[in-house]
C-alpha positions in Angstrom: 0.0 0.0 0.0 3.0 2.1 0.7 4.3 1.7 -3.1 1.2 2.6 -4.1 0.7 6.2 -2.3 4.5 6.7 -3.2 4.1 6.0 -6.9 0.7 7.7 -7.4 2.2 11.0 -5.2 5.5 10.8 -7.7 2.7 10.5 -10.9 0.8 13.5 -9.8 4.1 15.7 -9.0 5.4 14.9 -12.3 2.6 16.0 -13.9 2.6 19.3 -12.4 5.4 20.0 -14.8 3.9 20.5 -18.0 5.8 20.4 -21.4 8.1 22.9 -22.4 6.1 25.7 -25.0 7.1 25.2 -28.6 7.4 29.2 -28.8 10.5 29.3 -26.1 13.9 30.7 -27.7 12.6 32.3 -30.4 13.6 35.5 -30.0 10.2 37.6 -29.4 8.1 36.9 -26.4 4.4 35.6 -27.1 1.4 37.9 -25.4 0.7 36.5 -22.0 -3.2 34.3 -22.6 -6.2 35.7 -21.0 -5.4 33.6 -17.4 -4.3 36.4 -15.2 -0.6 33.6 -14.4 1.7 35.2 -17.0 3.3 38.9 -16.8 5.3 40.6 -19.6 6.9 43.8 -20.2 5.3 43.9 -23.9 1.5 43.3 -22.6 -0.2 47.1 -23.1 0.1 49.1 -20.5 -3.8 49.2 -19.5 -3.2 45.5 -18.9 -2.9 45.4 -15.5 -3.3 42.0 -15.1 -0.2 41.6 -17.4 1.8 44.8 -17.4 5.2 45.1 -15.7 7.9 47.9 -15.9 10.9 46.5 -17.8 14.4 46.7 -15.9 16.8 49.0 -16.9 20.5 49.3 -17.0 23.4 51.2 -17.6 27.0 50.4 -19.1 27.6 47.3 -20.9 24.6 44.7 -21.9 27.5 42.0 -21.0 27.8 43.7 -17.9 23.8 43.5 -17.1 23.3 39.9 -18.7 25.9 38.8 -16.0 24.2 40.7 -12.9 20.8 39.2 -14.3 22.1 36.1 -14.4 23.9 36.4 -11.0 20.2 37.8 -9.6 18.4 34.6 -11.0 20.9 32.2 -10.0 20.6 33.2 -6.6 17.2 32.0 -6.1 16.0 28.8 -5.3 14.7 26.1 -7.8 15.7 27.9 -11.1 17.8 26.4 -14.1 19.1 28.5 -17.5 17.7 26.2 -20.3 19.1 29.0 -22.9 21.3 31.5 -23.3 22.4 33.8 -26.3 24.4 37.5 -26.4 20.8 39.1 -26.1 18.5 36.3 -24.6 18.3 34.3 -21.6 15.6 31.6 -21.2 14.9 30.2 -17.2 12.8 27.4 -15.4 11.7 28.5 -11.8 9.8 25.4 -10.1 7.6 25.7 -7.0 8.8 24.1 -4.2 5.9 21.6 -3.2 4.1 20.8 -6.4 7.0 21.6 -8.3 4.6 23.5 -10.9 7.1 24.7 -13.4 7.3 28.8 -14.8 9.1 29.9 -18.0 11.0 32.9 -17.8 12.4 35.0 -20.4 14.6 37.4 -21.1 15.4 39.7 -24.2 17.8 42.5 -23.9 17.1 45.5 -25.9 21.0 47.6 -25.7 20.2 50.2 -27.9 17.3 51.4 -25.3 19.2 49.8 -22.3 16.1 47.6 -21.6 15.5 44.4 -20.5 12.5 42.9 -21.5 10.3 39.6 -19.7 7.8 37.2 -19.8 7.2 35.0 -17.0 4.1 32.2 -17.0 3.0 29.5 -15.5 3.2 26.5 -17.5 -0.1 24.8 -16.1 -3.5 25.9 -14.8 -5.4 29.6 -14.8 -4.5 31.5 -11.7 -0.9 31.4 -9.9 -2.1 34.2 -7.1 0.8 36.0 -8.2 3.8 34.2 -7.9 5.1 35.1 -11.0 4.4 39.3 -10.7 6.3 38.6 -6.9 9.1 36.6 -8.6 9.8 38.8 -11.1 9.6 42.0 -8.9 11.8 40.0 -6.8 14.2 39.7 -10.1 14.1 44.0 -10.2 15.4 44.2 -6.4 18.4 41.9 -7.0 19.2 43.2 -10.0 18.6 46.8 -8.9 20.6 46.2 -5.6 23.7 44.1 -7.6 23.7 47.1 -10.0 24.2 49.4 -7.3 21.2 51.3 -7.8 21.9 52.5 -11.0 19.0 49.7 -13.2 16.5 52.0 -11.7 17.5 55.0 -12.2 18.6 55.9 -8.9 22.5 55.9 -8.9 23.8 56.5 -5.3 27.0 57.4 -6.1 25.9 60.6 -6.9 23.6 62.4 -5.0 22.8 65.8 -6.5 19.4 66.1 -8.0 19.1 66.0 -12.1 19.4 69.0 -14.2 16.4 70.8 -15.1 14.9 69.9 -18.8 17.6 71.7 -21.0 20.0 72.9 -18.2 23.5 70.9 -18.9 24.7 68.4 -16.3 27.1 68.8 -14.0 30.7 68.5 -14.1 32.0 66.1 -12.5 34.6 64.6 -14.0 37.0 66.4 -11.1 34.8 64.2 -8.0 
């Protein structure tokens, strides 16, 4: 009886994995579906069941794709599936049913963006895991980056300049 509630426990956790979308890796991110377990950085901003800020970062993309990646590996649970000079594709799997979520990645240098997807590979509501993940992504990225992904570089502390008043100098700091 034993065997039995230990293979029918190991059936129904391995099914809470799901198989891998076909869409992964290639290069654009698909819409999040109607269920409110997906967020993306490309859903329209008057999507609040979808929307989420991209990060943002400063310097080199090389330099970001390794904080991002230092950020993820940091958390429990997650493997890189893929990885390309402007992409990284993740697995993050819950701890008890071991319900798998696809994370992507898609770095856009020119605008010193990072764009992301994150769903839920099985059922309709995740009660947010993936918008807490993924906001949990932001802090450890922001806080490896020293700040400066969101905007609010520490290392200096005067206030912007004005719209069309130049910068300040300080190259002699």
């Amino acid at each position: 009886m034993k065997i039995a509630v230990i293979v029918f426990l190991a059936l129904v956790l391995a099914s809470c994995t799901g198989t891998r979308p076909s869409h992964i890796g290639d290069g654009a991110l698909a819409p999040c579906p109607g269920t409110p377990n997906c967020v993306s950085t490309k859903a329209p901003a008057d999507d609040s069941a979808h929307a989420i800020a991209p990060l943002v970062y400063s310097g080199s993309m090389e330099d970001a794709m390794a904080t991002l990646k230092a950020a993820v590996d940091s958390m429990p649970r997650t493997e890189l599936v893929a990885e390309t000079k402007d992409y990284l594709y993740v697995e993050f799997t819950s701890a008890v049913w071991r319900f798998v979520d696809d994370v992507e990645f898609i770095f856009d240098d020119e605008k010193k963006v990072i764009h992301f997807r994150s769903a839920s590979r099985l059922g309709k509501s995740d009660l947010g895991v993936n918008r807490a993940r993924m906001e949990e992504v932001r802090a450890l990225f922001e806080e490896a980056s020293g700040g400066a992904a969101s905007g609010n570089n520490t290392q200096n502390s005067e206030e912007p300049p004005e719209p069309g008043e130049a910068p300040a100098d300080t190259s002699a700091r």
